[in-house]
N, C-alpha and C positions, 0 to 999 in steps of 0.2 A: 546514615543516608539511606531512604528508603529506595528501594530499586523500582523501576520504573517498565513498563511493559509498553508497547505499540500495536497498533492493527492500523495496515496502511494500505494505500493503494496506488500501485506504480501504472504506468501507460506506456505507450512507443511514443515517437516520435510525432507519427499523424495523429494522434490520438485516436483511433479504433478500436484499441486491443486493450483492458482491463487486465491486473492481479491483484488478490487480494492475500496479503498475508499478513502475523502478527508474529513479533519478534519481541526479544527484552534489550536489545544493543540495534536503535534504526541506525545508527552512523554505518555499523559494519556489515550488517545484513544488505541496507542497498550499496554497499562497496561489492559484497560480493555477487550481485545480482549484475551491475556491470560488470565483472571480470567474466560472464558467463556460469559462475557458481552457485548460483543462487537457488536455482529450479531450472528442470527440464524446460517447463514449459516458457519461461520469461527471455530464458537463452536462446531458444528456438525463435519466438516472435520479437525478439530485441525490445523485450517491455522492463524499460530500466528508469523511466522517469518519473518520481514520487511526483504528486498531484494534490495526493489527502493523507492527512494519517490523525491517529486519536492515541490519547494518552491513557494509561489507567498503573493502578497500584496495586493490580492483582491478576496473575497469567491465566486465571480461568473467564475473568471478565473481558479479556482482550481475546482470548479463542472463540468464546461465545460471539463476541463481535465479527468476528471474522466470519464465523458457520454463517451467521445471521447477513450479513452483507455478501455475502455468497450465495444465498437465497434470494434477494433482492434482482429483480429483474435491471435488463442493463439500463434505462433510462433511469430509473429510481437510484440507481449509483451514480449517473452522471449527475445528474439535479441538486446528490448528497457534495460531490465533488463542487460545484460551479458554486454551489451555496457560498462556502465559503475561500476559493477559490477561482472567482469569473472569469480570469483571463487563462485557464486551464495554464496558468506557467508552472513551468517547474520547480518545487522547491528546494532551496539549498540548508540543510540543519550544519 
């Protein structure tokens, strides 16, 4: 079984507040982003609810994703989210 990587992107609850990270286990990475574990910064802004994420088969393609969507000004992240995502719900994996 090939192992599998992510680059995602969580929000709060009003949707304002953007994180972008990339992990290779999304089930436990946003488990621990709700227990407050996850990052400073998502724990602070209560930004626990996945929106978007992307799949890939190699953890340097999925960081490079990450740097690169991190770069991306906030409306070009939201445009990327709603694309395939319009009702900004939250996803459940």
């Amino acid at each position: 079984m090939k192992l599998k990587f992510y680059c995602y992107i969580l929000t709060n609850k009003n949707r304002t507040t953007l994180y972008i990270g990339y992990t290779n286990n999304l089930v436990k990475r946003i488990e621990a982003h709700k227990k407050g574990t996850g990052a400073l910064f998502t724990k602070k802004y209560n930004v626990t609810d996945l929106v978007y994420f992307e799949d890939f088969t190699n953890i340097d393609l999925a960081r490079k994703r990450e740097q690169q969507l991190k770069n991306w000004h906030k409306e070009w992240k939201w445009n990327l989210i709603k694309h395939s995502n319009p009702n900004l719900k939250t996803l459940i994996i």
